[in-house]
PDB file of N, H, CA, C and O in Angstrom:
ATOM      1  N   UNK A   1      26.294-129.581  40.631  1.00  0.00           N
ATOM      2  CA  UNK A   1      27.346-128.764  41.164  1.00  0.00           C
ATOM      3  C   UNK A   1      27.989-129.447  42.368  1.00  0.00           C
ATOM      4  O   UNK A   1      29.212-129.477  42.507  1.00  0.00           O
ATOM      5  N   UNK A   2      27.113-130.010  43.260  1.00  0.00           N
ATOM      6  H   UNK A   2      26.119-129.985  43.147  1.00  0.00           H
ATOM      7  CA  UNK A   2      27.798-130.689  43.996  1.00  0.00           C
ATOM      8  C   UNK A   2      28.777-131.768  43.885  1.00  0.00           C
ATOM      9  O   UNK A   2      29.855-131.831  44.476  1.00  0.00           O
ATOM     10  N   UNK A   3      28.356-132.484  43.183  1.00  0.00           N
ATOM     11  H   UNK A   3      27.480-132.432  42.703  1.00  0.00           H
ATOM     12  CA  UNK A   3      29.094-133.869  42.367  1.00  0.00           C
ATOM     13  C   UNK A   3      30.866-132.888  41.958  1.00  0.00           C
ATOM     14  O   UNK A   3      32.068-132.995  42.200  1.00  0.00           O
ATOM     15  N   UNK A   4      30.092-132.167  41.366  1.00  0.00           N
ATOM     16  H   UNK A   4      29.116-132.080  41.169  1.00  0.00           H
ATOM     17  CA  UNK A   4      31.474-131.759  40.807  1.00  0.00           C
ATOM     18  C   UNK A   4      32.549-131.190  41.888  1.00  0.00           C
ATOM     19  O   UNK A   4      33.762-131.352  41.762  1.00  0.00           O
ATOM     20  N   UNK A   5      31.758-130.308  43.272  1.00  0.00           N
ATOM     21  H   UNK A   5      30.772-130.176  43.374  1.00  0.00           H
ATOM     22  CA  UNK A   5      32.617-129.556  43.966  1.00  0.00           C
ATOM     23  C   UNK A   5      33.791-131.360  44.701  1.00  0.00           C
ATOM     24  O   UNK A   5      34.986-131.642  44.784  1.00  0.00           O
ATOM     25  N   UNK A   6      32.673-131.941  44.985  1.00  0.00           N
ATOM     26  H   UNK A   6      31.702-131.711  44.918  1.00  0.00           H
ATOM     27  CA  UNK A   6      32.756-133.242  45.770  1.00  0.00           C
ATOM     28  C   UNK A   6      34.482-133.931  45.556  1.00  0.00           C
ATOM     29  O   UNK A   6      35.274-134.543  46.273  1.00  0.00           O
ATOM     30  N   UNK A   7      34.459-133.276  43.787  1.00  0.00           N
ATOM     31  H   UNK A   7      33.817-132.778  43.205  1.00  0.00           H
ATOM     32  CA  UNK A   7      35.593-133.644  43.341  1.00  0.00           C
ATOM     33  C   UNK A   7      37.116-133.107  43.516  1.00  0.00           C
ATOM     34  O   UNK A   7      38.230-133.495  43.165  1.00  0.00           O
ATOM     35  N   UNK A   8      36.503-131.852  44.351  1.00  0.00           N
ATOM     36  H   UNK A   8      35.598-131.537  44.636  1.00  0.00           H
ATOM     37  CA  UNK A   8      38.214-130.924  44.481  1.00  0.00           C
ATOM     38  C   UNK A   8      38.285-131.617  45.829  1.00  0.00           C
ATOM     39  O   UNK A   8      37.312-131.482  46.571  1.00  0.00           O
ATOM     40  N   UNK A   9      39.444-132.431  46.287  1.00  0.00           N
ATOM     41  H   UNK A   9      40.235-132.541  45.685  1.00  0.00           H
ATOM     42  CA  UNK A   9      40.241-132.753  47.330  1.00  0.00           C
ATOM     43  C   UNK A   9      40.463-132.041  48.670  1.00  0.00           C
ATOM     44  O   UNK A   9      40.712-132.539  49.768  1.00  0.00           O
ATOM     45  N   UNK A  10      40.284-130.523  48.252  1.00  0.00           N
ATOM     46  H   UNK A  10      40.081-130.119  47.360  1.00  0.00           H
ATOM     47  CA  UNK A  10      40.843-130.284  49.202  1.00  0.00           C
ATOM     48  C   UNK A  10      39.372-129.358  50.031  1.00  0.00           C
ATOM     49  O   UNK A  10      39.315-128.591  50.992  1.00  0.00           O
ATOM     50  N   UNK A  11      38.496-129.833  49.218  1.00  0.00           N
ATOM     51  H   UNK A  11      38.543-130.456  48.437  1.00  0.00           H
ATOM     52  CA  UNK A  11      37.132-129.573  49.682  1.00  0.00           C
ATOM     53  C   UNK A  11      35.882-129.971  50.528  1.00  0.00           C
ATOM     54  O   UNK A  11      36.177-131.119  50.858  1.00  0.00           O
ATOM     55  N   UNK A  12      34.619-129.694  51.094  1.00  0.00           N
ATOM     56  H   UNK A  12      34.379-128.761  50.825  1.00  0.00           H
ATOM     57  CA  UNK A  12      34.244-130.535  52.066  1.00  0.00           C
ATOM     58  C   UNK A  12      32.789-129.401  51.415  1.00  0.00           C
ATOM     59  O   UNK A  12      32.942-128.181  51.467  1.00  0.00           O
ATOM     60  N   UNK A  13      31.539-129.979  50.874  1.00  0.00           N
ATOM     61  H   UNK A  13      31.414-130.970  50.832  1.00  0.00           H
ATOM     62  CA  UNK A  13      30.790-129.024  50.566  1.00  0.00           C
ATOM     63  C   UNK A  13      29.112-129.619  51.149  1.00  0.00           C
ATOM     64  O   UNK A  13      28.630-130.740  50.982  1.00  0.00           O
ATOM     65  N   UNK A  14      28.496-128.409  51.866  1.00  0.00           N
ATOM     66  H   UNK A  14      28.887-127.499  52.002  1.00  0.00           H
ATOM     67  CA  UNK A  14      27.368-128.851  52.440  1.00  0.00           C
ATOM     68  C   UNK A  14      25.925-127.788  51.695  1.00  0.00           C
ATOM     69  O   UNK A  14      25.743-126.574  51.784  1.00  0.00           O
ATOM     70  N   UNK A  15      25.128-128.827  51.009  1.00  0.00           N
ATOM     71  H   UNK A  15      25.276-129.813  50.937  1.00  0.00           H
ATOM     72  CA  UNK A  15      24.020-127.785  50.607  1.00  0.00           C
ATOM     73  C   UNK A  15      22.982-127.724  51.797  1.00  0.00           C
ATOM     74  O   UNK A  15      22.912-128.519  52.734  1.00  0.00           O
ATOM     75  N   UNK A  16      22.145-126.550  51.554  1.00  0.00           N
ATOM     76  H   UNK A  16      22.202-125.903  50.793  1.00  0.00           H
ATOM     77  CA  UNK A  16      21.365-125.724  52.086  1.00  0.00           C
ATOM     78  C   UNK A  16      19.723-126.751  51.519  1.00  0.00           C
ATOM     79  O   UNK A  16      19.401-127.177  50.410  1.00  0.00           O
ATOM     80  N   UNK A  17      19.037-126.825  52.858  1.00  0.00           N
ATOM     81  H   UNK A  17      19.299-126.478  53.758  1.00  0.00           H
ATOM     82  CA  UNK A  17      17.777-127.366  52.444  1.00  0.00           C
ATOM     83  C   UNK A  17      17.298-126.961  51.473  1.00  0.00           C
ATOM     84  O   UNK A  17      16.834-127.805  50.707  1.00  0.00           O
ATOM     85  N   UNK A  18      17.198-125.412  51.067  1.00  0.00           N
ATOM     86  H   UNK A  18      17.575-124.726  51.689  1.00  0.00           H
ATOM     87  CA  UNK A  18      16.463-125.318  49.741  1.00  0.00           C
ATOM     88  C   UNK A  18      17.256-125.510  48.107  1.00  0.00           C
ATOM     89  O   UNK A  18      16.866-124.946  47.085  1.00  0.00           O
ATOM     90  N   UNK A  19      18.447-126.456  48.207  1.00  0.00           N
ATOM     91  H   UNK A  19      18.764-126.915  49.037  1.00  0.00           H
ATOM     92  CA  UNK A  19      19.394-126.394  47.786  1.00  0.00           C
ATOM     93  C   UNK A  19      19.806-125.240  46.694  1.00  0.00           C
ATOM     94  O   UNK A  19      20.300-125.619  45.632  1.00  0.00           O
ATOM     95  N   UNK A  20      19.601-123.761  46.948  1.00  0.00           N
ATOM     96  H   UNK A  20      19.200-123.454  47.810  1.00  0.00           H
ATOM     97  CA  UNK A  20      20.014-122.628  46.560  1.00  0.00           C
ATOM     98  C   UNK A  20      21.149-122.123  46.628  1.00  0.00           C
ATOM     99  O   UNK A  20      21.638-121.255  45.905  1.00  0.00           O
ATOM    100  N   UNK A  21      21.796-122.906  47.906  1.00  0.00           N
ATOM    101  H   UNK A  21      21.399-123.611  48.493  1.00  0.00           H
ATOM    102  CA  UNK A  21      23.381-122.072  48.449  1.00  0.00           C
ATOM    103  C   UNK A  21      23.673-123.559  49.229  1.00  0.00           C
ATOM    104  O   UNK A  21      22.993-124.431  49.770  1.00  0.00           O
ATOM    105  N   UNK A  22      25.368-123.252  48.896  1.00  0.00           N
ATOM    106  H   UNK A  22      25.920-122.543  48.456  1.00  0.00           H
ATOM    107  CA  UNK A  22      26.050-124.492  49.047  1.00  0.00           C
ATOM    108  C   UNK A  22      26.862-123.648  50.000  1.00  0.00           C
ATOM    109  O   UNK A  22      27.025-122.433  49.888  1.00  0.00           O
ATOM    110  N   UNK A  23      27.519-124.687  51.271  1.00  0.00           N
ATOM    111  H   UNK A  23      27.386-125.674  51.361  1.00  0.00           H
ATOM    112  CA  UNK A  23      28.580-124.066  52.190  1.00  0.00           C
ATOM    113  C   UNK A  23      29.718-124.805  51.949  1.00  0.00           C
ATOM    114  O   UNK A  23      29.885-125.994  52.222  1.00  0.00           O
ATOM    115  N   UNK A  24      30.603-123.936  51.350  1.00  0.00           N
ATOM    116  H   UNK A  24      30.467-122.970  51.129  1.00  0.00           H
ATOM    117  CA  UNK A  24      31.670-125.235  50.914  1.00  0.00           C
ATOM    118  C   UNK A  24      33.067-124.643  52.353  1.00  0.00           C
ATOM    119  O   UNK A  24      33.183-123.530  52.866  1.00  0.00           O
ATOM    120  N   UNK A  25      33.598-125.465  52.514  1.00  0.00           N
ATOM    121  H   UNK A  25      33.503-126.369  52.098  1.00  0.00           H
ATOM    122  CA  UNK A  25      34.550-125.594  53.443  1.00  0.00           C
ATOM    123  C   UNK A  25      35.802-126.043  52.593  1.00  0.00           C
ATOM    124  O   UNK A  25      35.712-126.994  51.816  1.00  0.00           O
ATOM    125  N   UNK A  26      36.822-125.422  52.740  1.00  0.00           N
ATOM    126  H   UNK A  26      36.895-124.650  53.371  1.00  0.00           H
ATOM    127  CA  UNK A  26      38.327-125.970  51.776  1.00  0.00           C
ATOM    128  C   UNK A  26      39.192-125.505  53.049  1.00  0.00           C
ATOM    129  O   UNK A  26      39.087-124.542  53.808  1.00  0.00           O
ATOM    130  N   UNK A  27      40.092-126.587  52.973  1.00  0.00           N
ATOM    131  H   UNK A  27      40.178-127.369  52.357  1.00  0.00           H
ATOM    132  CA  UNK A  27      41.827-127.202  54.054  1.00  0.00           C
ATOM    133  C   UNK A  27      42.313-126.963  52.526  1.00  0.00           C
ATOM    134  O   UNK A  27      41.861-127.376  51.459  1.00  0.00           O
ATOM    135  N   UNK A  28      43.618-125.981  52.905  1.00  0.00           N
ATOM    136  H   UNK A  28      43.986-125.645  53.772  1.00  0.00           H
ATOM    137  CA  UNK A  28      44.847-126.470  52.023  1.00  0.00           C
ATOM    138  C   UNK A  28      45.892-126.198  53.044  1.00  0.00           C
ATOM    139  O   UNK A  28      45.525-125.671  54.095  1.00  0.00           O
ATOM    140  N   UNK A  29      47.240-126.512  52.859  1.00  0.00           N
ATOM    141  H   UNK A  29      47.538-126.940  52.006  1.00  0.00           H
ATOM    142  CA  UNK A  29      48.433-126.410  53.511  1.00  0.00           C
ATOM    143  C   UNK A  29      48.958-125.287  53.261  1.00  0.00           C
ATOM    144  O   UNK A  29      49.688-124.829  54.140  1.00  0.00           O
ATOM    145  N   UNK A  30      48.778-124.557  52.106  1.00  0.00           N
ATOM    146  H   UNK A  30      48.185-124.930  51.392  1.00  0.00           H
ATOM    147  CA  UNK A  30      49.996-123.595  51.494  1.00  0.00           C
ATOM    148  C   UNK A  30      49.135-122.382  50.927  1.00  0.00           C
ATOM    149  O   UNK A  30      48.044-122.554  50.383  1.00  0.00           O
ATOM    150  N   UNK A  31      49.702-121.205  51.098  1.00  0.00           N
ATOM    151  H   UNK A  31      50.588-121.066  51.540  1.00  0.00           H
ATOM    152  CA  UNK A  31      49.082-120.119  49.901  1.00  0.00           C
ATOM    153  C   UNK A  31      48.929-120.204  49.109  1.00  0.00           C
ATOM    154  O   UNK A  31      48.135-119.522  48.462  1.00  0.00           O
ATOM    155  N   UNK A  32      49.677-121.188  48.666  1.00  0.00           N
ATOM    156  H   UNK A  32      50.322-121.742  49.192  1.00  0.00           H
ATOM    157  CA  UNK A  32      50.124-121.369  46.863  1.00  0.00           C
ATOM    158  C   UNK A  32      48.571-122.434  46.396  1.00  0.00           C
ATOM    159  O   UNK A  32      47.847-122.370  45.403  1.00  0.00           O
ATOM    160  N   UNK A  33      48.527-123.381  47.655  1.00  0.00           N
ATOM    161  H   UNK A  33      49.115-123.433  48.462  1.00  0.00           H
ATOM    162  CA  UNK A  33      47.631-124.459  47.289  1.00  0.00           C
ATOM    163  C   UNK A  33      45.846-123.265  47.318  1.00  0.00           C
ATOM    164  O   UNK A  33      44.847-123.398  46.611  1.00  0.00           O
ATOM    165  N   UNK A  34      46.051-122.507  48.123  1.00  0.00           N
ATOM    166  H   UNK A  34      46.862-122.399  48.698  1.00  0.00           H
ATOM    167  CA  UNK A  34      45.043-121.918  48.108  1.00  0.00           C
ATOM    168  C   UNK A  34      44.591-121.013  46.960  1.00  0.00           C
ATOM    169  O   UNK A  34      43.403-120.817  46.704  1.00  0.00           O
ATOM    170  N   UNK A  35      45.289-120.644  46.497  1.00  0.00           N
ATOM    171  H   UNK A  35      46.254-120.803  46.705  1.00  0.00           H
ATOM    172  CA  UNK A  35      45.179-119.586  45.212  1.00  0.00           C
ATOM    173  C   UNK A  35      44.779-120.371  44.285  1.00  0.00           C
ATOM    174  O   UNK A  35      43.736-120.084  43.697  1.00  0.00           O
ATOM    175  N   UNK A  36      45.780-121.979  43.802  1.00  0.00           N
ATOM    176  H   UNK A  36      46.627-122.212  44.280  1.00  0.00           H
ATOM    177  CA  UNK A  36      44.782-122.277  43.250  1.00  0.00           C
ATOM    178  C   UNK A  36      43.591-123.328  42.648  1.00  0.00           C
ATOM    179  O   UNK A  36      43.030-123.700  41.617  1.00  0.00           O
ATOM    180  N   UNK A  37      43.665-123.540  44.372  1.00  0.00           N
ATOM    181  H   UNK A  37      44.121-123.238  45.209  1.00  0.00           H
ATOM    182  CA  UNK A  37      41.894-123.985  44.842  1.00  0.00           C
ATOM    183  C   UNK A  37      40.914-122.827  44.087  1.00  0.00           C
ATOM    184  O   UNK A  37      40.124-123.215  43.226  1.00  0.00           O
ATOM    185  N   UNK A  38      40.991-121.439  44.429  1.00  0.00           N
ATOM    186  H   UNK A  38      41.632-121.124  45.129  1.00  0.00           H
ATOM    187  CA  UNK A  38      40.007-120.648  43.972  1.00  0.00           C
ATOM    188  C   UNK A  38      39.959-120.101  42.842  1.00  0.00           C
ATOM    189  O   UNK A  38      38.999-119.436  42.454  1.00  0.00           O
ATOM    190  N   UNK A  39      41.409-120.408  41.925  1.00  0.00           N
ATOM    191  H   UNK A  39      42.190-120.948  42.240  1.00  0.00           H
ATOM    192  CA  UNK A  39      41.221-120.574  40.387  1.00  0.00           C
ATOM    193  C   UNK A  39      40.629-121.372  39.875  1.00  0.00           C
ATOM    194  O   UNK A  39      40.387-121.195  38.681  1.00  0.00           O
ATOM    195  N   UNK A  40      40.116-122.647  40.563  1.00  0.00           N
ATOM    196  H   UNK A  40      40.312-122.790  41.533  1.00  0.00           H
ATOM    197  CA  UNK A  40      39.243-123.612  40.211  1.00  0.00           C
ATOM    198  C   UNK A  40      38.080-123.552  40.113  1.00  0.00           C
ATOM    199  O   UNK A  40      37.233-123.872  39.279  1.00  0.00           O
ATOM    200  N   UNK A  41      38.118-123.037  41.200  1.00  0.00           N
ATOM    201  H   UNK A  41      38.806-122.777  41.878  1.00  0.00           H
ATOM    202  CA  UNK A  41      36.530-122.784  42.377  1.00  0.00           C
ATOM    203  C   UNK A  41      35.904-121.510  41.206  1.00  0.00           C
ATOM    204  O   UNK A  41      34.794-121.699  40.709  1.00  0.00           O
ATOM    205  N   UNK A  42      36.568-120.461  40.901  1.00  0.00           N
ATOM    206  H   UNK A  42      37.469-120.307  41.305  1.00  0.00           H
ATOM    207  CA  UNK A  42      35.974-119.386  39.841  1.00  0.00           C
ATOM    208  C   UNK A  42      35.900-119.849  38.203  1.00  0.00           C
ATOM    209  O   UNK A  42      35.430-119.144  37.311  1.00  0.00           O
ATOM    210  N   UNK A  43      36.439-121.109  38.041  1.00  0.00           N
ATOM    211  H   UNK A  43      36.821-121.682  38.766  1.00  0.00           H
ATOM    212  CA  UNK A  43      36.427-121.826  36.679  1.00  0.00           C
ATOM    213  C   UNK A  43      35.674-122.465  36.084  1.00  0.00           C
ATOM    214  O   UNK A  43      35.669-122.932  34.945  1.00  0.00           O
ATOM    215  N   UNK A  44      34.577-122.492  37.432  1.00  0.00           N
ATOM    216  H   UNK A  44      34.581-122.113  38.357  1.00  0.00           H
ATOM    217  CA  UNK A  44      33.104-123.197  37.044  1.00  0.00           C
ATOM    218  C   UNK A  44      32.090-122.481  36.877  1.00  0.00           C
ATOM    219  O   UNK A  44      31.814-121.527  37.604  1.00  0.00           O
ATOM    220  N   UNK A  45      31.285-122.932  35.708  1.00  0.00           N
ATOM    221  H   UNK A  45      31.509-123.707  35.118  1.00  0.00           H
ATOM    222  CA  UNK A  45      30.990-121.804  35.421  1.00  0.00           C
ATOM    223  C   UNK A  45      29.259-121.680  36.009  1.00  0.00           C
ATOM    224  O   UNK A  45      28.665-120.602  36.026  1.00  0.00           O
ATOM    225  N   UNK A  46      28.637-122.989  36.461  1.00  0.00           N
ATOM    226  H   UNK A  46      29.119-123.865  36.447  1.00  0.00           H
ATOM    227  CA  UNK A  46      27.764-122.708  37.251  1.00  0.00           C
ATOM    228  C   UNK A  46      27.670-121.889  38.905  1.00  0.00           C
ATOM    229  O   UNK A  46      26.620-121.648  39.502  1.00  0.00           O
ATOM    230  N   UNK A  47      29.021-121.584  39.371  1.00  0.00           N
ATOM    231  H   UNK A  47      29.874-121.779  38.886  1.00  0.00           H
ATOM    232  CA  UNK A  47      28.732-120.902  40.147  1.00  0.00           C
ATOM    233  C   UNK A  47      28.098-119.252  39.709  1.00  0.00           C
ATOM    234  O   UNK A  47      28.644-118.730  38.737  1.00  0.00           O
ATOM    235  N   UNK A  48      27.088-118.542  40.344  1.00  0.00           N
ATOM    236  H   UNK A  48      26.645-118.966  41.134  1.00  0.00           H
ATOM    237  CA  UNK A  48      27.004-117.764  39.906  1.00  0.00           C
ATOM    238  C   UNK A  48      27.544-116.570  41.407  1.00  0.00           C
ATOM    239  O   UNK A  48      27.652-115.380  41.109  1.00  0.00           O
ATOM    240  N   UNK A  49      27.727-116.827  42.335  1.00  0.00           N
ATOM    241  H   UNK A  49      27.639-117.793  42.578  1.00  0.00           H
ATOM    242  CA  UNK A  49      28.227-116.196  43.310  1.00  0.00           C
ATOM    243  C   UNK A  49      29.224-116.526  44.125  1.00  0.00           C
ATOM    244  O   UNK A  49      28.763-117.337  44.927  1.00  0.00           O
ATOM    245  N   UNK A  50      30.350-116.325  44.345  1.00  0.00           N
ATOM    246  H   UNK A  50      30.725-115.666  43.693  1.00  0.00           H
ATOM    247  CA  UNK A  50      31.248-116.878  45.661  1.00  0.00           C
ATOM    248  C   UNK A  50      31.608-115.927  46.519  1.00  0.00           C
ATOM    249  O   UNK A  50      31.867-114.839  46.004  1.00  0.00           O
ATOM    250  N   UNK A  51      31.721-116.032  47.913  1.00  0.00           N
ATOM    251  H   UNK A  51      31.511-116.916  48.331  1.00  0.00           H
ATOM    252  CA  UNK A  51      31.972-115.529  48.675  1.00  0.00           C
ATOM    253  C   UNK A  51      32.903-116.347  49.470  1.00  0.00           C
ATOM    254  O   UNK A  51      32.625-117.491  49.831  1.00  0.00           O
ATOM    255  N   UNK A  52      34.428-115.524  49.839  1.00  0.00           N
ATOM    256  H   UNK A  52      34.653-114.595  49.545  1.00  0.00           H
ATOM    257  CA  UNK A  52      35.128-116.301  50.707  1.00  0.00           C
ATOM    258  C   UNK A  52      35.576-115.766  52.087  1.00  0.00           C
ATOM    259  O   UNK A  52      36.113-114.671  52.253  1.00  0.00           O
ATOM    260  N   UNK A  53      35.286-116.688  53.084  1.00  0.00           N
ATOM    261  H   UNK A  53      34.850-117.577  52.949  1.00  0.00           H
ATOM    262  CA  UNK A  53      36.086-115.842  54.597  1.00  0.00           C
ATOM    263  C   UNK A  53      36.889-116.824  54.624  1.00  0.00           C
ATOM    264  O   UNK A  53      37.079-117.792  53.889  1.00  0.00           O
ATOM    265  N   UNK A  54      37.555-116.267  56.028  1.00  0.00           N
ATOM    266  H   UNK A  54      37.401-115.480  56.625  1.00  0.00           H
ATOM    267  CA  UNK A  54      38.655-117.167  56.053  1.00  0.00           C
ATOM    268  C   UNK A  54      38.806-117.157  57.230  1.00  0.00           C
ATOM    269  O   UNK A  54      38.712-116.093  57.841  1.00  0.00           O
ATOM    270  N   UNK A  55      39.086-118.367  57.888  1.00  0.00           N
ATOM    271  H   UNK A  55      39.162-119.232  57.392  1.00  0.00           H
ATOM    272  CA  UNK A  55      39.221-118.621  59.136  1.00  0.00           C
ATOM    273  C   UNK A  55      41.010-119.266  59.681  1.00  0.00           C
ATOM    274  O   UNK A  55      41.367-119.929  58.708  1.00  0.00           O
ATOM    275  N   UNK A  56      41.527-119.291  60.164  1.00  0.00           N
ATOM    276  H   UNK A  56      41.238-118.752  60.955  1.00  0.00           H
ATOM    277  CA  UNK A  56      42.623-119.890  60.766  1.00  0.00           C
ATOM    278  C   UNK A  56      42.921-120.423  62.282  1.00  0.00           C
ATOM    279  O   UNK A  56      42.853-119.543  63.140  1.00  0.00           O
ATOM    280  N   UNK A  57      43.192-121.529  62.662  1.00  0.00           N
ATOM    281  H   UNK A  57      43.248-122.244  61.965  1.00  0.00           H
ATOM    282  CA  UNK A  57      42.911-122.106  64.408  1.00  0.00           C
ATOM    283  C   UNK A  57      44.749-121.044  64.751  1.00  0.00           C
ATOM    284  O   UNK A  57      45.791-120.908  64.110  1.00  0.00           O
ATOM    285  N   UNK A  58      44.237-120.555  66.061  1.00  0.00           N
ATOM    286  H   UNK A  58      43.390-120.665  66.582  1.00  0.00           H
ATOM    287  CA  UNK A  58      45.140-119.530  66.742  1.00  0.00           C
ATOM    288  C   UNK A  58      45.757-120.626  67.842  1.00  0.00           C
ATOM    289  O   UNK A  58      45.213-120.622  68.946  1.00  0.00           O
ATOM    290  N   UNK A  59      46.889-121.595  67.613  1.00  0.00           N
ATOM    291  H   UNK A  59      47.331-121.598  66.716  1.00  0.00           H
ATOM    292  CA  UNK A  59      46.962-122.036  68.428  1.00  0.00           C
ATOM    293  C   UNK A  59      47.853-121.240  69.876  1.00  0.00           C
ATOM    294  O   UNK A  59      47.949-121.777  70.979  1.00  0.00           O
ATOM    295  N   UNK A  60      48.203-120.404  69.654  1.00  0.00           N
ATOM    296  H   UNK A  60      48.125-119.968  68.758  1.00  0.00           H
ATOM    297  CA  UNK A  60      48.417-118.839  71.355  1.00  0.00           C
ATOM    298  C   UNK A  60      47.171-119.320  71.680  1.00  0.00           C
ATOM    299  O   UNK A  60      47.315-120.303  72.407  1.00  0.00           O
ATOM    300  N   UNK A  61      46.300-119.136  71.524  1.00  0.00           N
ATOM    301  H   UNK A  61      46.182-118.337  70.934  1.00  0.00           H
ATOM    302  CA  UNK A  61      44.952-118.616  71.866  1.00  0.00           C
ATOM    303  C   UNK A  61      43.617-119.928  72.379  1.00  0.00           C
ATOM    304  O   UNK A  61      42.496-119.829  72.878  1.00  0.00           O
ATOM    305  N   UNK A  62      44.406-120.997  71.970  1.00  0.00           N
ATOM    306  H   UNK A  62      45.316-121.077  71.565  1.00  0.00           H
ATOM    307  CA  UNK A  62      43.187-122.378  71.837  1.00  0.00           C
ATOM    308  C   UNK A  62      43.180-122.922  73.399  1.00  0.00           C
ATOM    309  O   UNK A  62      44.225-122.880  74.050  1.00  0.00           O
ATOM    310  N   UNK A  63      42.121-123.365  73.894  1.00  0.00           N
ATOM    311  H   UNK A  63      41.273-123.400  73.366  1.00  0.00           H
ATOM    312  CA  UNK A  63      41.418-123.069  75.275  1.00  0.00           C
ATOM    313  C   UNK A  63      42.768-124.146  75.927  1.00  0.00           C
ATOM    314  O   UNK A  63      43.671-124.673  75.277  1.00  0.00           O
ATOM    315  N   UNK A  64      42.584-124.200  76.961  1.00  0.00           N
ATOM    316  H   UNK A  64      41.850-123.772  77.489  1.00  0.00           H
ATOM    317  CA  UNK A  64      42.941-125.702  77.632  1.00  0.00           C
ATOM    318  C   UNK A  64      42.400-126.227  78.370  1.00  0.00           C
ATOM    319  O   UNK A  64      41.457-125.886  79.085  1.00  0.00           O
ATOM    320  N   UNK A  65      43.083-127.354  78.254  1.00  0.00           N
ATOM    321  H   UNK A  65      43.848-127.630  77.674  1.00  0.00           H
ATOM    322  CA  UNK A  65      41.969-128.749  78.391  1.00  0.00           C
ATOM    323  C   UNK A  65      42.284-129.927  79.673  1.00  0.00           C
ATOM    324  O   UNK A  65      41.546-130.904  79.808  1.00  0.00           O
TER     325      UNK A  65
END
């Protein structure tokens, strides 16, 4: 599964010591690119669970330096 996630571009995927659960991390630019990243991401069929949050950098809000 990894090999394979390794392969979406716009992905970055880290397994878990007991390799049970994978933390995958995905960058896209666009909504559009995101939607469908996770038509992909649900197209495999060894995943048996996904869960997605979502994070975005607030640049109002980012400290200074």
């Amino acid at each position: 599964m990894l090999e394979r996630l390794s392969e979406l571009k716009e992905c970055e995927s880290i397994p878990s010591q007991n390799k049970d659960i994978i933390v995958l991390i995905t960058d896209t630019q666009t909504i559009e690119a995101e939607k469908e990243l996770e038509k992909e991401l649900e197209a495999l069929e060894d995943i048996s669970h996904l869960s997605l949050v979502a994070g975005f950098a607030d640049e109002i809000n980012k400290p200074q330096v």
